[in-house]
Each structure stands twice: as C-alpha cells, then as structure tokens.
Backbone as CSV, one residue per row, in Angstrom:
resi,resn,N_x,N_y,N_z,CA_x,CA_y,CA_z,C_x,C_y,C_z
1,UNK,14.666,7.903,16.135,14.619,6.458,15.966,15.644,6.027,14.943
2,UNK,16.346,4.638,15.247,17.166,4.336,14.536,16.699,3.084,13.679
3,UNK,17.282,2.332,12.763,17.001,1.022,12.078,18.322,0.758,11.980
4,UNK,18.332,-0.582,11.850,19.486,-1.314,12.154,18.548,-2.564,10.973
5,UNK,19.751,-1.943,9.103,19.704,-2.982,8.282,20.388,-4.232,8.524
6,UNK,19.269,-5.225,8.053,19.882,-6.759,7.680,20.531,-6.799,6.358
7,UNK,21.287,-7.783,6.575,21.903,-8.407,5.332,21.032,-8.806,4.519
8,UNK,22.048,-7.655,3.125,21.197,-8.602,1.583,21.353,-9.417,1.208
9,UNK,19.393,-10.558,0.604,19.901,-11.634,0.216,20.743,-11.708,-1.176
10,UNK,21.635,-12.703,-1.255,21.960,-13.214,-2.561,20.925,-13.808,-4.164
11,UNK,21.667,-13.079,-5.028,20.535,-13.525,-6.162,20.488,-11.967,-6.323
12,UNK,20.411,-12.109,-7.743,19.849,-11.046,-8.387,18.716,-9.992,-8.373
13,UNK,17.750,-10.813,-7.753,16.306,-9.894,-7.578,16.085,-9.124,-6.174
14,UNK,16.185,-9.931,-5.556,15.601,-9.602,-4.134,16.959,-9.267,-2.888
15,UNK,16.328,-7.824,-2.450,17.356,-7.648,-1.251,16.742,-7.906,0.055
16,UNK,17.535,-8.615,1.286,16.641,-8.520,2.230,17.299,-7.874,3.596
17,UNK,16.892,-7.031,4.605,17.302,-6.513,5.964,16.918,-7.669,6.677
18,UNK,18.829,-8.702,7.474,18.764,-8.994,8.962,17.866,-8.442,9.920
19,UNK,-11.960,-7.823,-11.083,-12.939,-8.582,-11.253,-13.546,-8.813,-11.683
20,UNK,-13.629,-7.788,-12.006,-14.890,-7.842,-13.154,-14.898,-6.482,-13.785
21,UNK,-15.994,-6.182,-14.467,-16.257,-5.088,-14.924,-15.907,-4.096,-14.400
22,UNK,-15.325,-3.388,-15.162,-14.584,-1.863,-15.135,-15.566,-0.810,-15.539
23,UNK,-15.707,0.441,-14.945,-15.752,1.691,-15.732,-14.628,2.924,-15.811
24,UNK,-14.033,3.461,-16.726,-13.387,4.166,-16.834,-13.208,4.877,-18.206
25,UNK,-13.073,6.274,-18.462,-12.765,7.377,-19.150,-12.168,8.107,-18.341
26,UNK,-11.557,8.439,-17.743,-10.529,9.199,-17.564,-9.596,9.375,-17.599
27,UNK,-8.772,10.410,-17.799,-7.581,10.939,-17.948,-6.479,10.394,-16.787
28,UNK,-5.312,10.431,-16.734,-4.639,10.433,-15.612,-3.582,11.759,-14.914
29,UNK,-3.852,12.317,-13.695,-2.594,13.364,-13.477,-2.359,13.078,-11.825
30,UNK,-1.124,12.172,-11.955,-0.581,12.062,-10.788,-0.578,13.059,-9.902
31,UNK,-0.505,12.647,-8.323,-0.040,13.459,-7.384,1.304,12.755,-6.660
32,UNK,0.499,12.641,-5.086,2.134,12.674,-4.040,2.026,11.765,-3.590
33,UNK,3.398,11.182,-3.015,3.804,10.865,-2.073,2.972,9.293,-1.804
34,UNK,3.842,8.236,-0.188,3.710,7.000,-0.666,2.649,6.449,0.975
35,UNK,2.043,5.427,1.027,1.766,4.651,2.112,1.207,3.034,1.580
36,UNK,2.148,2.712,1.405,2.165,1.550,0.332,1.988,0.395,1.260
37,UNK,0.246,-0.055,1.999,0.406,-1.080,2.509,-1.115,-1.658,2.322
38,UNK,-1.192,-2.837,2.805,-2.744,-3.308,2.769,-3.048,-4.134,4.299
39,UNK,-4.244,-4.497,4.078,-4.455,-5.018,5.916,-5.092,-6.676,5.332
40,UNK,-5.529,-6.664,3.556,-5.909,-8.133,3.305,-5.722,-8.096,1.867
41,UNK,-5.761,-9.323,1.605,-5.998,-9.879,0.459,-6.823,-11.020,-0.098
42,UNK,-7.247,-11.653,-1.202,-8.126,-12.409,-1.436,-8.452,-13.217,-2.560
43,UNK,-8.989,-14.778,-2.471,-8.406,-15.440,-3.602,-9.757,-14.925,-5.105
44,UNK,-9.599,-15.807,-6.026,-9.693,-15.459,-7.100,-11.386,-15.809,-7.271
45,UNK,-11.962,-16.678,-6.048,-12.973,-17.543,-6.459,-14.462,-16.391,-6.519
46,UNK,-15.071,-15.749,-7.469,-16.188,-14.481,-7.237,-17.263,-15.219,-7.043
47,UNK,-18.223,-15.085,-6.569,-19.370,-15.258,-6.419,-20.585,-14.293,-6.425
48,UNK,-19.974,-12.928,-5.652,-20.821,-11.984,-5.588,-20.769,-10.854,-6.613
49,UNK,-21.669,-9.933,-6.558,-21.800,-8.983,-8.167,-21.248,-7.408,-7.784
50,UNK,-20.060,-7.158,-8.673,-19.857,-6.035,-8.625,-18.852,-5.381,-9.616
51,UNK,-18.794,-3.991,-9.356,-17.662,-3.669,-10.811,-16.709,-2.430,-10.409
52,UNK,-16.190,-2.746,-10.898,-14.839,-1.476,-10.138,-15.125,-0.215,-11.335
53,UNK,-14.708,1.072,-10.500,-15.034,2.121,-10.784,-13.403,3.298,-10.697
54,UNK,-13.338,3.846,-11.423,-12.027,4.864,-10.742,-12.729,5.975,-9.977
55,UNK,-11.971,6.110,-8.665,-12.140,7.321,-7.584,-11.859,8.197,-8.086
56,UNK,-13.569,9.588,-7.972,-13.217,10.363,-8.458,-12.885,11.600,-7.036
57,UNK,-13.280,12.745,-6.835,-13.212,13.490,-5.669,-14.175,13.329,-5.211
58,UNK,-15.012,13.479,-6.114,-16.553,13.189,-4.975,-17.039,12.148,-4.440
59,UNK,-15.564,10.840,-4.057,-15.786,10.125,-3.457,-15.136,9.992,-1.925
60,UNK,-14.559,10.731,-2.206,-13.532,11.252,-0.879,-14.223,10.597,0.223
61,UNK,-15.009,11.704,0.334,-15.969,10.705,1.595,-16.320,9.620,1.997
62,UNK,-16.700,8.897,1.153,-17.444,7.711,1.005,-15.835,6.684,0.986
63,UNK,-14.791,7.238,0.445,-13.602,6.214,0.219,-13.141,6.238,1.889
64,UNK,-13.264,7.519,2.512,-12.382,8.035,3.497,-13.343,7.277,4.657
65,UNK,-14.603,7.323,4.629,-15.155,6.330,5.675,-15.611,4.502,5.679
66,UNK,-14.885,3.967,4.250,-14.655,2.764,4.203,-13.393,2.778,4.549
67,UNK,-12.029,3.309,4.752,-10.916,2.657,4.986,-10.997,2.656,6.539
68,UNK,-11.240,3.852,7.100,-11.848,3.941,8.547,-12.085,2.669,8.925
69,UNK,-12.919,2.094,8.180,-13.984,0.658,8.772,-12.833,-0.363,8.410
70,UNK,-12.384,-0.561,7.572,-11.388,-1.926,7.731,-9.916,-1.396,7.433
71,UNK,-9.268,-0.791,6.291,-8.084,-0.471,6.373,-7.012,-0.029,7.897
72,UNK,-8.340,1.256,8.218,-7.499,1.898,9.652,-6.901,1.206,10.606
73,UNK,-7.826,-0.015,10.532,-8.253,-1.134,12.190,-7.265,-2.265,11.663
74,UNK,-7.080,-2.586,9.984,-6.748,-4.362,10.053,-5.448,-3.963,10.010
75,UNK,-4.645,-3.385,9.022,-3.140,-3.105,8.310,-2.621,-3.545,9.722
76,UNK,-2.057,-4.630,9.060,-0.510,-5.112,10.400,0.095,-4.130,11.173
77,UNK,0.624,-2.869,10.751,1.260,-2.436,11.453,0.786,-0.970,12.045
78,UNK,-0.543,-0.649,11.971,-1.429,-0.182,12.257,-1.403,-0.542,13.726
79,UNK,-2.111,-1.810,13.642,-2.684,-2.840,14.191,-1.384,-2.971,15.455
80,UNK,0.353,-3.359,15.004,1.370,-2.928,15.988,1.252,-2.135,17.058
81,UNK,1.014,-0.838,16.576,1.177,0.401,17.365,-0.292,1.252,17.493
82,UNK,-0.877,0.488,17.602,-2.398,0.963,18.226,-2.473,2.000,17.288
83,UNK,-2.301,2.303,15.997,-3.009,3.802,15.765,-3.741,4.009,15.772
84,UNK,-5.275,3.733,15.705,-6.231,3.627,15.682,-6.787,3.369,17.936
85,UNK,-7.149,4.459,18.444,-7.803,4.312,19.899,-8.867,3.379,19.510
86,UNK,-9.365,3.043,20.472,-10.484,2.562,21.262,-11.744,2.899,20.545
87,UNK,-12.775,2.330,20.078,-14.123,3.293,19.766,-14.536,3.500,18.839
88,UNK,-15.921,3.310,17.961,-16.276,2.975,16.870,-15.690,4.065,16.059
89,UNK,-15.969,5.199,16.511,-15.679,6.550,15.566,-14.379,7.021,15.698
90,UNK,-13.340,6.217,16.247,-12.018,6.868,16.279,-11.338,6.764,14.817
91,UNK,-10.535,7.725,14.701,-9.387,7.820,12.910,-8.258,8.617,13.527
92,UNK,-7.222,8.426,12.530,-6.086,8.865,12.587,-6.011,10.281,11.752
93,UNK,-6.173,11.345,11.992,-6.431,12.449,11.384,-5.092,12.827,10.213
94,UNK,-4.007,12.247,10.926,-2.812,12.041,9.989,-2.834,11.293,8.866
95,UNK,-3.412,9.910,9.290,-3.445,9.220,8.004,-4.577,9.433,7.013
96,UNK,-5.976,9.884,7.708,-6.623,10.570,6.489,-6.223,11.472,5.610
97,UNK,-4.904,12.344,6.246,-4.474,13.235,5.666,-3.582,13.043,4.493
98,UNK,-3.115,12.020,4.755,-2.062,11.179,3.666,-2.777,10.651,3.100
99,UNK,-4.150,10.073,3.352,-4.677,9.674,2.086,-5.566,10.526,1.162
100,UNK,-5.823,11.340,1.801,-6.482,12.544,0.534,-5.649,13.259,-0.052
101,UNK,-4.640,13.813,0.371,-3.413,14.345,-0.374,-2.624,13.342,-1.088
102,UNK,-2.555,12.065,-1.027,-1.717,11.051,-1.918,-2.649,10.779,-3.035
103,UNK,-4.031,10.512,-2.654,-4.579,9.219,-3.939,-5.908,10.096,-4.328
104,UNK,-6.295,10.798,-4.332,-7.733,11.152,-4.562,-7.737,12.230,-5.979
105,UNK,-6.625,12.609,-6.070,-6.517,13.466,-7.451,-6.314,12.953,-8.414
106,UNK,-5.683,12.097,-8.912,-4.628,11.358,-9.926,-5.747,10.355,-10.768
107,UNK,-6.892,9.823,-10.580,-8.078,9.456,-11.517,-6.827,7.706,-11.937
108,UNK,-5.968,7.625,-10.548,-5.127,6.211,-10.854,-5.830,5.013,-9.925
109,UNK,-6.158,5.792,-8.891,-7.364,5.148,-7.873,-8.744,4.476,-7.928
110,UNK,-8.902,3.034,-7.157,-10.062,2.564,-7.739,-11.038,1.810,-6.638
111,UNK,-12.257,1.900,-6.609,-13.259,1.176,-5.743,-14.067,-0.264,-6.813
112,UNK,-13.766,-0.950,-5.967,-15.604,-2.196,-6.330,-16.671,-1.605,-5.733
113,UNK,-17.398,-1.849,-6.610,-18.607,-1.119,-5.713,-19.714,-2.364,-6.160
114,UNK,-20.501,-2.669,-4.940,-21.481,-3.314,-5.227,-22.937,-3.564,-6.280
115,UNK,-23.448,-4.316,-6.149,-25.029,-4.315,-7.234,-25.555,-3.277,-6.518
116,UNK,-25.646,-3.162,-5.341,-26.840,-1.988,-4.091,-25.831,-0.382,-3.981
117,UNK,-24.190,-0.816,-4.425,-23.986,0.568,-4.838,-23.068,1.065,-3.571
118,UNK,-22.373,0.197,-2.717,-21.757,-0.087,-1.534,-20.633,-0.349,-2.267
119,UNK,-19.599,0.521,-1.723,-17.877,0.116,-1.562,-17.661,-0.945,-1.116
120,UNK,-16.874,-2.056,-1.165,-16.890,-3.284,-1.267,-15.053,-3.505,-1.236
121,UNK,-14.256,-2.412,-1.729,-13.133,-2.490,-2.106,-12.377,-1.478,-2.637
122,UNK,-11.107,-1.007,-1.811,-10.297,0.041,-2.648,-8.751,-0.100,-2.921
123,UNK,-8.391,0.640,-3.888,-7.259,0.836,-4.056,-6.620,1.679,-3.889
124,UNK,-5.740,2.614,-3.446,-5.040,4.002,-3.688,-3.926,3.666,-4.731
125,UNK,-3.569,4.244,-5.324,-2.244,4.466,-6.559,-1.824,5.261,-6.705
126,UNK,-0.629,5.661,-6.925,-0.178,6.958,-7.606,1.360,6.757,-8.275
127,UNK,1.281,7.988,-8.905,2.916,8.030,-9.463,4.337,7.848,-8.482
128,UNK,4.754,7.046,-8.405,6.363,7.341,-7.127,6.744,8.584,-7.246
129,UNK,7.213,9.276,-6.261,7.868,10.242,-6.186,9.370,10.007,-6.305
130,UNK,10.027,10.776,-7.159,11.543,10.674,-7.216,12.343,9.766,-5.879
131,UNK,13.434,9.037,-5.735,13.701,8.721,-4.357,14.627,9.884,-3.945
132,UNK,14.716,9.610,-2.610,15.500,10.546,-1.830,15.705,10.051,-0.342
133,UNK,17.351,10.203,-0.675,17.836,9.914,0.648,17.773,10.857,2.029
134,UNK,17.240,11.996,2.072,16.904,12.970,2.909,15.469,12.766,3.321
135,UNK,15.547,12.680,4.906,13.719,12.351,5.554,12.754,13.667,4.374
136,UNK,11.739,13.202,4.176,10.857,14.323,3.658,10.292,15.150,4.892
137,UNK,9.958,16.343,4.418,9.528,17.067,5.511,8.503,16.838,6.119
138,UNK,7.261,16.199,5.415,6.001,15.688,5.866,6.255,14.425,6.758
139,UNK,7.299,14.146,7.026,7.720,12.834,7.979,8.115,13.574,9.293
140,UNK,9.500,14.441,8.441,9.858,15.578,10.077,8.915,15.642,10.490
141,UNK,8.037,16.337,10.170,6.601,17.518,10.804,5.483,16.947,11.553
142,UNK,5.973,15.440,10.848,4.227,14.404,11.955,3.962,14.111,13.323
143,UNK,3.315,15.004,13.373,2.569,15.685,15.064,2.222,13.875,15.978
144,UNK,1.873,12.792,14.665,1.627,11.909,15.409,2.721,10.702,15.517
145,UNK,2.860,10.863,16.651,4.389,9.755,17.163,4.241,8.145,16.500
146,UNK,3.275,7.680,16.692,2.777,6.496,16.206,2.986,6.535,14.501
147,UNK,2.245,7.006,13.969,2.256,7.429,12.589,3.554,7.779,11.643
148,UNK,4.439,8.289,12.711,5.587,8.607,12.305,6.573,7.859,11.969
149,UNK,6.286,6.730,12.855,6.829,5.668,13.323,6.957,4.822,12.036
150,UNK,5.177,4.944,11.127,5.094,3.875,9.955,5.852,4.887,8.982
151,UNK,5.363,6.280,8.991,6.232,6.858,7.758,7.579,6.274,7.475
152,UNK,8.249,6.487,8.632,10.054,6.696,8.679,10.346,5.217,8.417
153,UNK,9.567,3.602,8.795,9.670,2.538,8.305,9.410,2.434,6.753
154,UNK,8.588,3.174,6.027,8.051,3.070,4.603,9.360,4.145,3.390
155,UNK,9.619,5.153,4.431,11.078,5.779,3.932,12.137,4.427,4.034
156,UNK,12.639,4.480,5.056,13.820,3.242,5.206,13.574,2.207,4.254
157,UNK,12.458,1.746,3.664,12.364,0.501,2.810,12.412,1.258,1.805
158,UNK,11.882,2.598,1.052,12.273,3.317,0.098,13.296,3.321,-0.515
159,UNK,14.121,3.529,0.417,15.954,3.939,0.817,16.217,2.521,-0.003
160,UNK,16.172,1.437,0.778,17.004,0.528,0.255,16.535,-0.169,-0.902
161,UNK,14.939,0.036,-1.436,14.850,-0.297,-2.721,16.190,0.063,-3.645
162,UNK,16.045,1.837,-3.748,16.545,2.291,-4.632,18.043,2.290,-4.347
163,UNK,18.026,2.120,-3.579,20.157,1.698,-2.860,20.765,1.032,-4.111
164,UNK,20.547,0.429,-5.234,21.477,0.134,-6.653,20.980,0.923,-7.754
165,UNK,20.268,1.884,-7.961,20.008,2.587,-8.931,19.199,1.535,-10.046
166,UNK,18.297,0.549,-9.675,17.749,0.238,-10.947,16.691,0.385,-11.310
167,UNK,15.982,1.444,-10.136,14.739,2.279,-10.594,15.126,4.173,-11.314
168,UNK,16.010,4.037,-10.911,16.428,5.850,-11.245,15.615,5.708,-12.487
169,UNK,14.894,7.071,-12.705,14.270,7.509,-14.087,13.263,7.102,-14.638
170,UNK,12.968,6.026,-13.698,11.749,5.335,-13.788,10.658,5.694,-13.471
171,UNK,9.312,5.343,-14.765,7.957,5.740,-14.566,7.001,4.972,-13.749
172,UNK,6.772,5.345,-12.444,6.513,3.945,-11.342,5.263,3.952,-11.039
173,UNK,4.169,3.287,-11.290,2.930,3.469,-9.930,2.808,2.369,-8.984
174,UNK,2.698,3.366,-8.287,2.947,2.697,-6.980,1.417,2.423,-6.204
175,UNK,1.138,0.720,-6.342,0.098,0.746,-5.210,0.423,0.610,-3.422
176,UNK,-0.644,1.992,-2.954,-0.024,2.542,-1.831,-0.877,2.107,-0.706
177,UNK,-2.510,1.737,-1.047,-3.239,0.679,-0.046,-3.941,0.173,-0.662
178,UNK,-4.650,-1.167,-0.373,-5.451,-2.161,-1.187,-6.513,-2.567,0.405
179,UNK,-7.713,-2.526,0.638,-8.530,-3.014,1.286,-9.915,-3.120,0.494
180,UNK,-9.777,-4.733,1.795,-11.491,-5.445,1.039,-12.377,-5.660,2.260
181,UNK,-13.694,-5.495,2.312,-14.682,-5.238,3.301,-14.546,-6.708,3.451
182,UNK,-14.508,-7.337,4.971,-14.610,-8.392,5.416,-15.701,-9.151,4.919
183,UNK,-16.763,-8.345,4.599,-17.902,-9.672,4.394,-17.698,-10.263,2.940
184,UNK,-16.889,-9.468,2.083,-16.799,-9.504,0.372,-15.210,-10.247,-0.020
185,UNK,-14.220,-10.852,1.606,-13.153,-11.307,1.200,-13.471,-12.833,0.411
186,UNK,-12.351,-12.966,-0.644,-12.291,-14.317,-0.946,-13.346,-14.566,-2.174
187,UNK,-13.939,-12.971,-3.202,-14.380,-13.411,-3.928,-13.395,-12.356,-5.429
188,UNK,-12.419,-12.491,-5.093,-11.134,-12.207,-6.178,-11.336,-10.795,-5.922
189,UNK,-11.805,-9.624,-5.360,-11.768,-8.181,-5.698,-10.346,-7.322,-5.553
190,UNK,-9.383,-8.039,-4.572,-8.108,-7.574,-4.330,-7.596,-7.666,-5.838
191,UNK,-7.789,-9.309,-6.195,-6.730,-9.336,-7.612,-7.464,-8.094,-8.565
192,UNK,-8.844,-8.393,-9.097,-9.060,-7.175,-9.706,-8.899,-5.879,-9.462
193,UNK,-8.908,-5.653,-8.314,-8.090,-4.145,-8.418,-6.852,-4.117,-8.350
194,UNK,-5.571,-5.069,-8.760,-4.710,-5.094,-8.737,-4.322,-5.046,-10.775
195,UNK,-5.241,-5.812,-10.852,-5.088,-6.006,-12.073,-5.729,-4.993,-13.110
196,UNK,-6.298,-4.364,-12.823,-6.984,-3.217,-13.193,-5.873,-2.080,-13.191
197,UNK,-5.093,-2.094,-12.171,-4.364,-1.241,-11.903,-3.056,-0.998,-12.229
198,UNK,-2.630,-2.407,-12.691,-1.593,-2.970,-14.130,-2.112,-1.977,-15.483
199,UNK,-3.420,-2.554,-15.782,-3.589,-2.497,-17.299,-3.698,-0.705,-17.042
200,UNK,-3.791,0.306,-16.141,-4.059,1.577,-16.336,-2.602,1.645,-16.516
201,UNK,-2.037,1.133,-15.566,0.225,1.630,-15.596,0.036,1.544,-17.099
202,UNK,-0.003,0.514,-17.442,0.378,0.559,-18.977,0.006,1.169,-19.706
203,UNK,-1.365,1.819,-19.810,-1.841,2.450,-20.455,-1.149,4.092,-21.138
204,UNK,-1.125,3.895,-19.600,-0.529,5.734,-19.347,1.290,5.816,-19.277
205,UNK,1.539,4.226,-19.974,2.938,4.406,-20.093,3.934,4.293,-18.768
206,UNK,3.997,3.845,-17.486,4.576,3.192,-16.397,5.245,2.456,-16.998
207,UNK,7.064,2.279,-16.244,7.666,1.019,-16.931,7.228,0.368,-15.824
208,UNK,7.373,0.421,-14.816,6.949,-0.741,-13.416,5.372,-0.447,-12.850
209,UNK,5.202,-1.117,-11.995,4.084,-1.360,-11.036,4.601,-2.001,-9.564
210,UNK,4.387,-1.565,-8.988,4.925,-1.433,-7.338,4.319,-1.327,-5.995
211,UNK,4.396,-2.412,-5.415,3.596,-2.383,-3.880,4.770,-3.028,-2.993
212,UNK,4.754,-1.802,-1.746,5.457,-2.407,-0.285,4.216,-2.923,0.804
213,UNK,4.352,-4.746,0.489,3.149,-5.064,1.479,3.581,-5.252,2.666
214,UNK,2.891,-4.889,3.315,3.227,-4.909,5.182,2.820,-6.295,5.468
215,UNK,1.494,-6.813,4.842,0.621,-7.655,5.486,1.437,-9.001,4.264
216,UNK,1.587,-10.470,5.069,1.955,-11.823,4.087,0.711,-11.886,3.123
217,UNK,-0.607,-11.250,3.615,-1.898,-11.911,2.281,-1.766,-11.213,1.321
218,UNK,-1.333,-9.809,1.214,-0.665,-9.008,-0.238,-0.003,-9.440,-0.834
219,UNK,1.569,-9.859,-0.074,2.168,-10.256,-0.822,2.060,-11.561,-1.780
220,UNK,1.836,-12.232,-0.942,1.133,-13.563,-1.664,0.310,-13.106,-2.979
221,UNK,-0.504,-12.369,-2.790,-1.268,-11.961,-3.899,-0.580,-11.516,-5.395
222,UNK,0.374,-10.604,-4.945,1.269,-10.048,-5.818,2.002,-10.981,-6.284
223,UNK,2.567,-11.631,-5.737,3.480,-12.802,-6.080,2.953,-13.614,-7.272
224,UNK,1.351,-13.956,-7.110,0.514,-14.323,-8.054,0.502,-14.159,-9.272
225,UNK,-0.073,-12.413,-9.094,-0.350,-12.142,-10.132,1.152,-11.391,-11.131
226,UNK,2.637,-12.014,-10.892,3.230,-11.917,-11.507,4.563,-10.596,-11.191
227,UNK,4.448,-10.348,-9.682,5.388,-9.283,-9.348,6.368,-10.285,-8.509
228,UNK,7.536,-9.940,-8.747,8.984,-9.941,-8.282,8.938,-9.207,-6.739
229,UNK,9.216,-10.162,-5.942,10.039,-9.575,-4.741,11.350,-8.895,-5.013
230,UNK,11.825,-7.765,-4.739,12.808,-6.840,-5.220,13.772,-6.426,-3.495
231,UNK,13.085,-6.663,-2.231,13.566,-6.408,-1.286,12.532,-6.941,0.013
232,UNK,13.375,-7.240,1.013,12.331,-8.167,2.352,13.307,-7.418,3.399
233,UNK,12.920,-7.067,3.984,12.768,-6.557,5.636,12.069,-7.323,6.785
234,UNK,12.566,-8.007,7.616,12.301,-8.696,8.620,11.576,-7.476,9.735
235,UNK,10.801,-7.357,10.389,9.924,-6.688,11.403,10.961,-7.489,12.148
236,UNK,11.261,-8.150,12.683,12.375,-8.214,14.345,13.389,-7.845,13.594
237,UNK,14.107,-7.179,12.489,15.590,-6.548,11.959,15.176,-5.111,12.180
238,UNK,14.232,-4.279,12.609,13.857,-3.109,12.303,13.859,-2.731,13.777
239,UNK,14.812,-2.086,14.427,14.695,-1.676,15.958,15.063,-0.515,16.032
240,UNK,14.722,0.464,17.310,15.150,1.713,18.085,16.371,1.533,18.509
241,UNK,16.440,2.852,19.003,18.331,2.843,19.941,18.764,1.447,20.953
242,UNK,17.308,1.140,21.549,17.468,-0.023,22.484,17.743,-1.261,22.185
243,UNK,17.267,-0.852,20.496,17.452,-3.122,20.238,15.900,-3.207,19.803
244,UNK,15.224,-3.158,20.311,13.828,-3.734,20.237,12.763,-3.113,18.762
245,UNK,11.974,-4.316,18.719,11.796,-4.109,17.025,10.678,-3.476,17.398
246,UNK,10.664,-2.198,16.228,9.752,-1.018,16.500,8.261,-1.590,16.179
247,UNK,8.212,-2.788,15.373,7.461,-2.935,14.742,7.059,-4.802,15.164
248,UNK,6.045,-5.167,15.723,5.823,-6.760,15.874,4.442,-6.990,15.974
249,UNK,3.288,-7.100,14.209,3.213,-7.309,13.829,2.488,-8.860,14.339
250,UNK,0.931,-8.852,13.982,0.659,-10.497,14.873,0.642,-11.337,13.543
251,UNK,1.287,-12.588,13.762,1.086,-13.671,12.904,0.185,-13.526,12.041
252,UNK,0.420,-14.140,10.818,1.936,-14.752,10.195,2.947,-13.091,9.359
253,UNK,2.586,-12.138,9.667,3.211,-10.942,9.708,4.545,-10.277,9.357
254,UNK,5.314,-11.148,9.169,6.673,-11.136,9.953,7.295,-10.552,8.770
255,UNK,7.587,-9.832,7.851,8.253,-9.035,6.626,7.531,-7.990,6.421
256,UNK,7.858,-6.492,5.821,7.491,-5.842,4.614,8.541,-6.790,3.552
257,UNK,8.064,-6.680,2.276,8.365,-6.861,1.088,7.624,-6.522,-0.137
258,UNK,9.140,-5.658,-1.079,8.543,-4.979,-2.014,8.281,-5.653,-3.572
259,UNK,7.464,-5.833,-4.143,7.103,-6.071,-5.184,7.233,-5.259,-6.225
260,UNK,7.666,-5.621,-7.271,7.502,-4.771,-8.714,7.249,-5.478,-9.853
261,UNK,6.758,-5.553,-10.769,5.926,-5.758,-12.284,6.361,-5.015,-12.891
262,UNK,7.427,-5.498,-14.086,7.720,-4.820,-15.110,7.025,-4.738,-16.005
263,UNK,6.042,-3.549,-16.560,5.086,-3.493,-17.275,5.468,-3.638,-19.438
C-alpha cells in the first residue's frame, strides 16, 4: 500500500497532508509502541459518581473486555474497514494484542470506575517510542490485512510528525486510546482522563503530551484542554496504488490530527 502526502499547511504549528477523584501510588515504567486513537469524547458537564484509578495488570481483563464493548466497534476507522465481524463476541485478536503489549505495564494507564465498581472509562498511555523511518516489524508481520491497514496509517502520520526534527530527544507520552461507555458520555470523564494524564507526564518528567485522534470528538477535546494541532491528514489524501482513500471514515470524520501539550 501506498500514501500519497498532502501539502503542508502554512504557519508555524501545524502540518497538513492534501473528573474527579484520583487514586494513585505508583511508580511509572514505560513500555511499547503506539495506537493512538479514540472512538469518543465528552463534555465537561458530571453528574454521575465516579473516580479514576491507574490500570494495574490485574485489570487486563476487565480493561480488555470494556474496549471490546465500545472502543473495538466505535473508533472511526475501525468502524472504515469492518475490523470488528458481525456478532456480539467478535474481537480483533491483533488489536488485543497491541493493547496488552502497549499499555498494561507502564502504571501510565487509567480507568473511571464507577460508585457499583464498573469501568465507565479508559485510557491507554505510554512512553513514544524513538521515531523511525523504517516500517517496524510488528507492522511487516500483521497476519491481519485490515489491521495493518490502521498500523501503516498511524506509522505514516508518525513519519510526518517527526519530518522537522522538533520532537528528536524528546520525553513523550503518548495517549494511544481514550474510550467512554455510551451510557456515561457527556459527564466530563474523557477530559478527566485526559487531564489526569497531563498531571502524571509531568510528574514523571515528559516534556510533551501527545494524541493522534482519528475521531473530530477527540480532537475537539484536546484542543480544549490546551493541545496544539502539530499535523492534519485528510482521510480522502490517504490512498492505495489506485487513487482511492484507504480510509472513509462516516461523518463528521474527515482528518487524523495530531495534538501535543507542552508540559
């Protein structure tokens, strides 16, 4: 598969391709690698009771069968290319795989969890991995065509972040998915785990904070709470050998764009 970049915009910042209560004591030790997208976002107004927690391992489960339920199914570009079959119990065995090997070690990761003790909301995070202009091998190697499809789009926007060198050397966390249980949207839990997830970067010394949102309700969000668009990619600029955009995304859809927060 090929991509065919748009023109960067002009201006300094941005390039573009033609909640509540916390618990936490823990330490932080990054792991790998990126899938930096969300399927929603949500405004600030709370009503309902809950408190964010950092993911530890022994939530694996419990994290790995809430994204199932809304992450797998909503994410825009998921949602593109059918990854997700037919059928209550279907998953992408690939992308579970990327998400237990990316976010579940690093104690950078975070859930809302309800008054009754119900996931309600997650985050994945982790440290960026160095950039690199060479496909990673875990992209070569992905058995699933579909899946591959989002990797090698989330590389290519990689690529042209770092295309002027003004992240080189930089201490980055990167938020890599953000989902909120449909019945709990619209009572601020996105921003708090966004913001939660600021004050840990800083903590542990991050110069930036970083999300590539697939979906317009992330970005919006981010935009909010004080991150810089740094690069925009048009979904009809992103095509195969034929022309046709790999990626289309249902309304109002129509960009990845990357965000960063200088911490």
């Amino acid at each position: 598969m090929q991509s065919t970049p748009a023109s960067n915009l002009p201006g300094a910042e941005t390039r573009r391709d033609t909640e509540k209560t916390a618990i936490f004591v823990k330490d932080a030790a990054p792991k790998i690698t990126k899938y930096s997208l969300a399927d929603s976002a949500d405004e600030s107004h709370s009503t309902m009771d809950y408190h964010v927690e950092i993911i530890s391992k022994n939530d694996k489960l419990r994290v790995l069968k809430f994204l199932r339920r809304f992450f797998f199914r909503d994410e825009p570009l998921n949602q593109s290319v059918q990854l997700i079959p037919e059928g209550e119990d279907s998953t992408c065995a690939e992308l579970e795989d990327y998400c237990s090997n990316a976010s579940f070690d690093n104690n950078f990761s975070l859930m809302a969890v309800s008054a009754s003790g119900a996931i309600v909301g997650v985050i994945l995070n982790g440290k960026m991995d160095p950039p690199s202009s060479e496909e990673p091998e875990y992209i070569r190697t992905c058995a699933n065509a579909k899946f591959k499809k989002i990797l090698r789009l989330l590389h290519h926007v990689d690529r042209r972040v770092n295309a002027g060198g003004q992240f080189r050397d930089q201490n980055i966390m990167e938020i890599r998915i953000i989902s909120v249980d449909t019945n709990w949207r619209g009572q601020g839990i996105a921003k708090a785990l966004i913001e939660k997830t600021v004050e840990i970067a800083k903590e542990q010394g991050f110069h930036y904070a970083r999300a590539d949102c697939s979906s317009m309700f992330s970005g919006k969000l981010c935009a909010r709470l004080g991150f810089n668009a740094v690069y925009k990619l048009d979904y009809s600029d992103y095509v195969d050998e034929s022309g046709k955009a790999v990626f289309s995304p249902a309304s109002p859809h129509t960009t990845m764009t990357t965000y960063v927060k200088k911490l």
